[in-house]
C-alpha positions in Angstrom: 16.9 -0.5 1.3 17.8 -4.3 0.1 17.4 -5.0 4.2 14.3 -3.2 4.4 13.0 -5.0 1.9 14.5 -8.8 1.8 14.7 -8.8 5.8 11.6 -7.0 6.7 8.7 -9.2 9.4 6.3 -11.5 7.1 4.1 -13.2 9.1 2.7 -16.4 7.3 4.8 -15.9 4.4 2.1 -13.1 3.5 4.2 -11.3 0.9 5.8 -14.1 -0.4 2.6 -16.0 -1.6 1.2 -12.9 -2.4 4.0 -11.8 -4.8 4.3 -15.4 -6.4 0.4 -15.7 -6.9 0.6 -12.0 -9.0 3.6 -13.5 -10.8 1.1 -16.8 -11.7 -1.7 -14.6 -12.2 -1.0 -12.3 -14.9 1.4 -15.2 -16.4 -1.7 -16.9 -16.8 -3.8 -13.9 -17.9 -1.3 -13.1 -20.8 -1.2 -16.8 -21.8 -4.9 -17.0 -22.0 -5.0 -13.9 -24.2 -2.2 -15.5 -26.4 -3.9 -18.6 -27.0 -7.5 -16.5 -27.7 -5.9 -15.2 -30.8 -5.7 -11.5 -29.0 -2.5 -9.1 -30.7 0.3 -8.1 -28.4 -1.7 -4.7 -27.6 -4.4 -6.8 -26.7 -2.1 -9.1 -24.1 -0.4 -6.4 -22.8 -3.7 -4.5 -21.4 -5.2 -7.8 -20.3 -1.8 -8.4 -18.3 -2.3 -5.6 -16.5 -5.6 -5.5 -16.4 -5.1 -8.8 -14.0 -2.2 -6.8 -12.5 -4.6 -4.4 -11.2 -7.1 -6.8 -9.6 -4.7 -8.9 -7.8 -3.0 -5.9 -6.6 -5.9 -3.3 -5.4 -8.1 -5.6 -4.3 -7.9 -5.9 -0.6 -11.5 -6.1 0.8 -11.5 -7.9 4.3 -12.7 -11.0 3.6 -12.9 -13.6 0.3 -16.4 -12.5 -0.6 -16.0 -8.9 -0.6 -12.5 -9.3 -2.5 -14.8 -11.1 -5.0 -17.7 -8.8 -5.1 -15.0 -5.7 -5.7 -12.8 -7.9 -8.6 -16.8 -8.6 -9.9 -17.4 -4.9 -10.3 -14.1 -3.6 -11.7 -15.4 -4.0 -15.4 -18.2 -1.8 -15.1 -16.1 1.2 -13.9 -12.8 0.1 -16.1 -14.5 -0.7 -19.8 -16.7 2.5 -19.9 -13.8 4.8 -18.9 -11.8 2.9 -21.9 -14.6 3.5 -23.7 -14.4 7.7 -23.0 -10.4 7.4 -23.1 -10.3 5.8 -27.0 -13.3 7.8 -27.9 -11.1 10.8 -27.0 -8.2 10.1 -28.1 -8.6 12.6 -31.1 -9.8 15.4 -29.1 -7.1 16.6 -26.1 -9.2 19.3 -24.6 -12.0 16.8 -23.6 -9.5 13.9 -22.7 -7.9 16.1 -20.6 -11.0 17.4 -18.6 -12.5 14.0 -18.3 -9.1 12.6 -17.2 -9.6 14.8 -14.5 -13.0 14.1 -13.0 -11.8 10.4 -13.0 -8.8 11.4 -11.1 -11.0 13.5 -8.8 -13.8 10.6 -8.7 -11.2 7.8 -8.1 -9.7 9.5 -5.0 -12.6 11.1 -3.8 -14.0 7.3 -3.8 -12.1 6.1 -0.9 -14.3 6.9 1.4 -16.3 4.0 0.9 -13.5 2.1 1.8 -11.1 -0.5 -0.1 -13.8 -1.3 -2.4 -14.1 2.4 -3.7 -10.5 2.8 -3.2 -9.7 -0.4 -5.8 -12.7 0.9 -8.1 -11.4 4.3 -8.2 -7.7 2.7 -9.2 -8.7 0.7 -11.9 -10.7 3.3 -13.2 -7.5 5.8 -13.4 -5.0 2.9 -14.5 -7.5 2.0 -17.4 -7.9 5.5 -18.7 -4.1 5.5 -18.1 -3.6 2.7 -20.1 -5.3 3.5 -22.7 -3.1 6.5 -23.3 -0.2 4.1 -22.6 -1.0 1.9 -25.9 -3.1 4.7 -27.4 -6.3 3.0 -28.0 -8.6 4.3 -30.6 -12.2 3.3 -30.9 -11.5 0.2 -33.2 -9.8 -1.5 -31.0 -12.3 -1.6 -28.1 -13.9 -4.3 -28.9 -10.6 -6.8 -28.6 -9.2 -4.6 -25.7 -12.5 -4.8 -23.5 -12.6 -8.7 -24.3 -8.9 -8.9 -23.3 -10.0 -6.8 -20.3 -12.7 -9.6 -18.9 -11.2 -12.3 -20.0 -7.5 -11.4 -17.8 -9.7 -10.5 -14.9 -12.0 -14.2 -15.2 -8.3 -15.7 -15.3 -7.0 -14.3 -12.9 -9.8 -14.5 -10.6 -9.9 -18.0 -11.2 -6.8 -18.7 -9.8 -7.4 -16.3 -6.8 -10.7 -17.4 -5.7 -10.4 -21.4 -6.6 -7.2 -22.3 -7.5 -5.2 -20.9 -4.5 -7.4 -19.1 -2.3 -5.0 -18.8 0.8 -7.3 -16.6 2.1 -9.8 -18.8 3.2 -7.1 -20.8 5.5 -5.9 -17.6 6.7 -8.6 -14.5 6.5 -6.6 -11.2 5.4 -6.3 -8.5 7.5 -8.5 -5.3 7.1 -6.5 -3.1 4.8 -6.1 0.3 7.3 -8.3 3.3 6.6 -7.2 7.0 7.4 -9.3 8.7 9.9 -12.8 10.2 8.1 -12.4 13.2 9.9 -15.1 15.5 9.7 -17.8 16.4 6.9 -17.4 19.2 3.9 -13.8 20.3 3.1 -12.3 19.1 6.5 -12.6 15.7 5.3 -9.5 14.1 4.5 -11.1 12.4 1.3 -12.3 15.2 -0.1 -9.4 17.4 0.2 -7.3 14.3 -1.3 -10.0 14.8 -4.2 -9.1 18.3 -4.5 -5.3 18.1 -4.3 -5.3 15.1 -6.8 -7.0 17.1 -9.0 -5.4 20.2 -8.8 -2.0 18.2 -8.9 -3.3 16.6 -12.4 -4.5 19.7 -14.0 -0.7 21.0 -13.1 0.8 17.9 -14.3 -1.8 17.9 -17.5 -0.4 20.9 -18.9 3.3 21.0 -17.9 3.1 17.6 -19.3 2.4 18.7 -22.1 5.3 20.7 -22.6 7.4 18.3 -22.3 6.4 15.7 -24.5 3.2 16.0 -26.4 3.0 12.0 -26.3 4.1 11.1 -23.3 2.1 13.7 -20.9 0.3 11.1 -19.6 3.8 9.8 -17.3 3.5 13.2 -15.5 -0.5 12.9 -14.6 0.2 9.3 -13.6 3.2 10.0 -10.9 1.0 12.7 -9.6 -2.0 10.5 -9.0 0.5 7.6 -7.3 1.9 9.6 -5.4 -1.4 10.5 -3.6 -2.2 6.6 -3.3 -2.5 5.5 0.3 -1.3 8.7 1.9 -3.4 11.4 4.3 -0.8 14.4 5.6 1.0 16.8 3.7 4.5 15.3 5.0 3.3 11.9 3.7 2.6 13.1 0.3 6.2 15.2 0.0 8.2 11.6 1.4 6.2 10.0 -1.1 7.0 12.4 -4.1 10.6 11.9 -3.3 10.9 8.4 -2.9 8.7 7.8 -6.2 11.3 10.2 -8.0 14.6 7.9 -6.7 12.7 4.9 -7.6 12.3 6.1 -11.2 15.9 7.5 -11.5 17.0 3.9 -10.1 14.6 2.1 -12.2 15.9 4.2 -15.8 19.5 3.5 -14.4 18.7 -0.2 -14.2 16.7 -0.1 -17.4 19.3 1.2 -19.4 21.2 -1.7 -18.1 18.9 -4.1 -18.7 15.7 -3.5 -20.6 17.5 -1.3 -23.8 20.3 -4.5 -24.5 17.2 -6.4 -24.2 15.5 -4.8 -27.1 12.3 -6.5 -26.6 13.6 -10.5 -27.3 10.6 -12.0 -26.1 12.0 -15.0 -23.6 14.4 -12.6 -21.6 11.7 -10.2 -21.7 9.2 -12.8 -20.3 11.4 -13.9 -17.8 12.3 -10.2 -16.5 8.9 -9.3 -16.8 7.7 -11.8 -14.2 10.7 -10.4 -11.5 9.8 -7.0 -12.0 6.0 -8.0 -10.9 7.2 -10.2 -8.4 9.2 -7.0 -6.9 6.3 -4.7 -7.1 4.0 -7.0 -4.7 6.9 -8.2 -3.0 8.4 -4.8 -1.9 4.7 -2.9 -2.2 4.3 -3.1 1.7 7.3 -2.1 3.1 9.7 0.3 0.3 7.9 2.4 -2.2 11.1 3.1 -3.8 11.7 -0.4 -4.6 8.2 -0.4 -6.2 9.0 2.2 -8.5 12.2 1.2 -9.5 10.0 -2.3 -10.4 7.5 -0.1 -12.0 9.6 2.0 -13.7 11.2 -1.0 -15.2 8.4 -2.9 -16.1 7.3 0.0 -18.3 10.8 -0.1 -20.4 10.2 -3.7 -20.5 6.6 -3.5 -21.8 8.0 -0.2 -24.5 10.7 -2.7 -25.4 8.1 -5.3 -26.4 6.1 -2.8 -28.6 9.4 -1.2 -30.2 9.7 2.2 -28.7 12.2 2.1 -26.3 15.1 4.0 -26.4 17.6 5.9 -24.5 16.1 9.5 -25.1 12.4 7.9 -24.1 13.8 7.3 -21.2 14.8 11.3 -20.1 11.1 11.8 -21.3 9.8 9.4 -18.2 12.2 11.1 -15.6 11.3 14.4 -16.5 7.6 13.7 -16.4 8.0 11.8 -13.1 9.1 15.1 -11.8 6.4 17.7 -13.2 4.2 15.1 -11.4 6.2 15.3 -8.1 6.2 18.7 -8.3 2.1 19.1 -9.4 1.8 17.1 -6.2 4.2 19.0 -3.8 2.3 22.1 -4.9 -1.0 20.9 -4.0 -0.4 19.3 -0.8 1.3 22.7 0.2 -0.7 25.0 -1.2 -4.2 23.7 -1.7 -6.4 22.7 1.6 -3.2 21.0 3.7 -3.5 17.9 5.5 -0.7 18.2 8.2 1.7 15.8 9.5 0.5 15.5 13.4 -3.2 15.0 12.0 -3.2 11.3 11.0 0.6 10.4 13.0 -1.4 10.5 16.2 -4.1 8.4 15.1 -2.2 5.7 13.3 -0.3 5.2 16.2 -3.0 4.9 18.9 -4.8 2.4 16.6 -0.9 0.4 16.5 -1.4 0.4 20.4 -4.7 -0.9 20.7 -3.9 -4.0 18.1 -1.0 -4.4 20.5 -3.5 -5.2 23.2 -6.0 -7.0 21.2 -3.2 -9.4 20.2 -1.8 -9.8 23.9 -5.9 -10.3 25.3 -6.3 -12.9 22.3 -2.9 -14.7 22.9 -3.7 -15.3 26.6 -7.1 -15.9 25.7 -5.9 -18.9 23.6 -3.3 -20.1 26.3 -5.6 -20.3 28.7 -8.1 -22.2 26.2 -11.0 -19.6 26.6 -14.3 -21.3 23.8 -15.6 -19.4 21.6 -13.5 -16.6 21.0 -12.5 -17.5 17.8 -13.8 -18.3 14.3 -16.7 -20.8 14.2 -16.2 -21.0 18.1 -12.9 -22.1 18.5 -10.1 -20.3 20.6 -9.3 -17.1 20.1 -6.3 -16.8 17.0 -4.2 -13.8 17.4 -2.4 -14.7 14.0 -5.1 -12.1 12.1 -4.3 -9.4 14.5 -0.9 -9.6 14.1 -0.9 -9.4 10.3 -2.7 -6.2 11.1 -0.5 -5.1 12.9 2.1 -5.1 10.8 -0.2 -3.1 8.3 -0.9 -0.5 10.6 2.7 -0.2 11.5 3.4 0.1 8.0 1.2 3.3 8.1 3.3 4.6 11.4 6.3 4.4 9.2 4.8 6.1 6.3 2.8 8.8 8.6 6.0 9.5 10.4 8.3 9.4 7.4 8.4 13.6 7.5 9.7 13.7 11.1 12.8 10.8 10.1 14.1 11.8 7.0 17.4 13.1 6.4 16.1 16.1 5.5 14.4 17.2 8.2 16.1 20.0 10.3 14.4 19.3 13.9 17.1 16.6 15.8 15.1 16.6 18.6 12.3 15.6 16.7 13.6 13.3 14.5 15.4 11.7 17.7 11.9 11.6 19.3 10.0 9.8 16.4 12.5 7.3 15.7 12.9 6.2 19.2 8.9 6.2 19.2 8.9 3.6 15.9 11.8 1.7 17.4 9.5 0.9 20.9 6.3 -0.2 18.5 9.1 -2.5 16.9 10.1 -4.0 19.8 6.4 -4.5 21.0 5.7 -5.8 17.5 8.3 -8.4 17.9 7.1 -9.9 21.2 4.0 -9.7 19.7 4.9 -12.1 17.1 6.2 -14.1 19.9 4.0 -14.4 21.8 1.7 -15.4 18.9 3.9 -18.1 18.2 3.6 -19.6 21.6 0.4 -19.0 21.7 -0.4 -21.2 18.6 1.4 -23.9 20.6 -1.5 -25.9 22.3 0.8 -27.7 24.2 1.7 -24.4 26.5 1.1 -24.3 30.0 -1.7 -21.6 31.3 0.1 -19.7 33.6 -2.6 -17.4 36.0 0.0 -14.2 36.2 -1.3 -14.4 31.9 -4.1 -12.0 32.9 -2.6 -10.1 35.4 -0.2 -9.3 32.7 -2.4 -8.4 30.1 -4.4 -6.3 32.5 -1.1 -4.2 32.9 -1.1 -4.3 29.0 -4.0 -3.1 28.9 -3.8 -0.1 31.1 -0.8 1.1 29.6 -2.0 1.3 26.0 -5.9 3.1 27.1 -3.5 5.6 29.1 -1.2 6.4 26.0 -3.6 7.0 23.6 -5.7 9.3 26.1 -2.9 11.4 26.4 -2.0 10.5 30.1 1.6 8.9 29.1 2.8 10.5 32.6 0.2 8.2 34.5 2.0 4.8 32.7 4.5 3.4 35.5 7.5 1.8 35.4 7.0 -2.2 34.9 8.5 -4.0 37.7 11.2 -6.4 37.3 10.3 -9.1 36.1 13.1 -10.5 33.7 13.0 -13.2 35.7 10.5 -15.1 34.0 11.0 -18.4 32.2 7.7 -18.9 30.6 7.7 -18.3 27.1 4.5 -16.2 27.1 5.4 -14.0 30.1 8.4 -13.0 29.3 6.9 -11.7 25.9 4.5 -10.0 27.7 6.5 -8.5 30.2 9.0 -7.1 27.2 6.5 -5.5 25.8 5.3 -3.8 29.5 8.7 -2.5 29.4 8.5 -1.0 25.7 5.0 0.5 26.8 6.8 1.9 29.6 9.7 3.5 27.7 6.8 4.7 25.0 5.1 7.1 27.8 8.9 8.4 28.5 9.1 9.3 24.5 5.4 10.5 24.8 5.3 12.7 27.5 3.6 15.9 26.9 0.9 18.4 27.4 -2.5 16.5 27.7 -3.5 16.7 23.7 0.0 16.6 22.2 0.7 15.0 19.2 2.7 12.1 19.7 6.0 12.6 18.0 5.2 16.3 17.6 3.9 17.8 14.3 
């Protein structure tokens, strides 16, 4: 996992600057609230009030990111609002922390602006139950609230606005599918749900104060995943990043006690590791999460050892809420979205080759504001969209899973689209050399590129041929073209199957 993590692709130093701005962020956010004379309750929801921006945020371009962080008050401070209001009454807490689970994930189908919205709404109601907020203290929480997010927008959209040097890629969306209950969002909406109302009352049983652990691990774990084999890999790894995360916290956060400069300091690592490891290990996220929480109980005086058993068994009645309802209620299966990620991973691998030798061979035009093509874009998405191979096909790879030959046949399949990720990034690099020699056998190659990938995701892998030999080649760019013909090539052998197949079976 530390090699999956520390030694994983980042093209641009995307996760670097993207961790380090969160870690400036909400550093300043809390500061801000210090100096404005707001208590420790007040600077802790602020904090992660600016957590949640920087984090959920991920409209494709600067204005839309802006727009979305714009709007997050007006779905976050009424649903406060309800949550302290409530806070007396369990029976209607409960049932409206439901419809704004149900609302928040039925909202991704507008996208990653109802995706963020429907976050922040869940987190706020969450952390309201997390500092149990009662109706006096809305008025400094909601100003603590818009003030974090002003900060912290501040130094997103002025301060260091990377994006506007290097546009983001688009954040991937699951395949709509089709209307009513075949929908993958609305059967989400339904699962989530169902998985809450599970976790709601087990909760309960557990501990009447901290119920809220078991609604929250069931609603993560439903968080950028489609299938029902996405949702189970999830449920696990969530439940090994908590045990690793109370390990560690025993460790550190309880000796700790809530001193307020190591706290500080280990504070800003554990944010640092959950947008650092967010992308590619979900288990390292928790155990930042999980962490982060002692750290933040720590500071209010409520940690201790026996707390601690209370967050791992909650994390599991929400596992289990969540396993239930992926199984049980309207299942999404694994071969449903696997196929899909991976044919839109295949067609980014020839958008990137066409706009690499677009850019050698200094085509006008294609780019932004009419310069040459970039590829850099395409490649930071696809490393997104492989990031959703991995998860998708996460069922079929674990150790776990009982079917060799399948397991064999999917890992082989995500070790090809690494290798053709790799020459990708290659040839990107060349590419942004302007000093590189056109070469006319560019196009020819692409061509081959691009015949391949329209034949693999039409389900005619036995059409693809074997590439030629061409190892041969000394020019950068060809011979990163040409590897990734032959990883094409090896692709259709691990694809073969009846026309309609799923890919790396179901």
């Amino acid at each position: 996992m530390l090699k999956r993590v520390f030694m994983a692709p980042d093209p641009g130093r995307a996760r670097l600057r993207f961790a380090v701005r969160a870690v400036l962020g909400i550093g300043l956010a809390v500061t801000v609230c210090g100096l404005a004379g707001y208590s420790l309750t007040g600077a802790v929801t602020g904090g992660l009030a600016a957590m949640l921006a920087l984090f959920t945020v991920t409209d494709a371009t600067v204005r839309g990111q802006a727009v979305t962080t714009a709007l997050l008050p007006a779905v976050g401070l009424p649903v406060l609002a309800a949550a302290a209001g409530l806070h007396d009454h369990p029976a209607a807490r409960g049932l409206a922390l439901l419809a704004v689970v149900g609302a928040g994930v039925y909202a991704r189908r507008w996208g990653p602006r109802g995706h963020s919205l429907g976050v922040f709404a869940f987190m706020t109601f969450f952390v309201a139950q997390f500092l149990r907020a009662v109706p006096a203290q809305l008025p400094e929480l909601s100003g603590a609230v818009l003030l974090s997010l002003l900060t912290a927008s501040a130094l997103r959209f002025g301060l260091w606005c990377y994006e506007r040097r290097t546009p983001p890629p688009t954040a991937p969306l699951a395949p709509a599918g089709e209307r009513g209950l075949a929908r993958a969002t609305t059967r989400q909406a339904v699962q989530a749900t169902v998985a809450a109302g599970f976790a709601l009352v087990m909760g309960q049983l557990v501990s009447g104060d901290r119920w809220y652990w078991a609604v929250g691990a069931a609603w993560w774990i439903f968080v950028n995943t489609t299938s029902r084999g996405e949702t189970l890999v999830r449920g696990f790894r969530r439940l090994l990043g908590t045990v690793l995360g109370i390990a560690l916290g025993l460790a550190v956060a309880v000796p700790v006690a809530g001193a307020v400069v190591p706290t500080a300091v280990l504070v800003a690592v554990c944010v640092f590791g959950i947008f650092y490891s967010a992308a590619v290990s979900y288990t390292w996220m928790m155990l930042s999460v999980t962490l982060l929480a002692e750290l933040l109980y720590g500071l209010l005086g409520v940690l201790d050892p026996a707390l601690l058993g209370v967050r791992l068994a909650e994390t599991g009645v929400g596992a289990l809420g969540a396993l239930l309802a992926v199984v049980l209620v309207l299942p999404i299966t694994t071969h449903a979205t696997t196929d899909a990620w991976i044919q839109r991973a295949l067609r980014c691998v020839h958008a990137c080759t066409a706009e690499a030798a677009a850019r050698l061979a200094g085509s006008p035009g294609g780019g932004l504001g009419g310069a040459a093509p970039d590829p850099a874009p395409r490649v930071a998405e696809l490393e997104l969209l492989l990031g959703r191979v991995r998860l998708s096909v996460a069922p079929l790879v674990h150790p776990l899973n009982p079917v060799r030959a399948r397991k064999r046949r999917a890992r082989r399949v995500l070790a090809l689209l690494d290798d053709c990720a790799r020459e990708i990034r290659g040839l990107a690099a060349v590419a942004a050399d302007r000093e590189s020699a056109h070469d006319v056998r560019l196009a020819a190659a692409c061509k081959r590129v691009e015949t391949a990938v329209e034949a693999l995701v039409e389900g005619r892998a036995d059409s693809v041929a074997a590439p030629a030999d061409r190892t041969h080649a000394t020019e950068p760019a060809l011979a990163h073209l040409h590897a990734v013909e032959r990883a094409l090539a090896e692709l259709a052998i691990s694809l073969r199957g009846p026309a309609g197949a799923p890919l790396v079976g179901a």
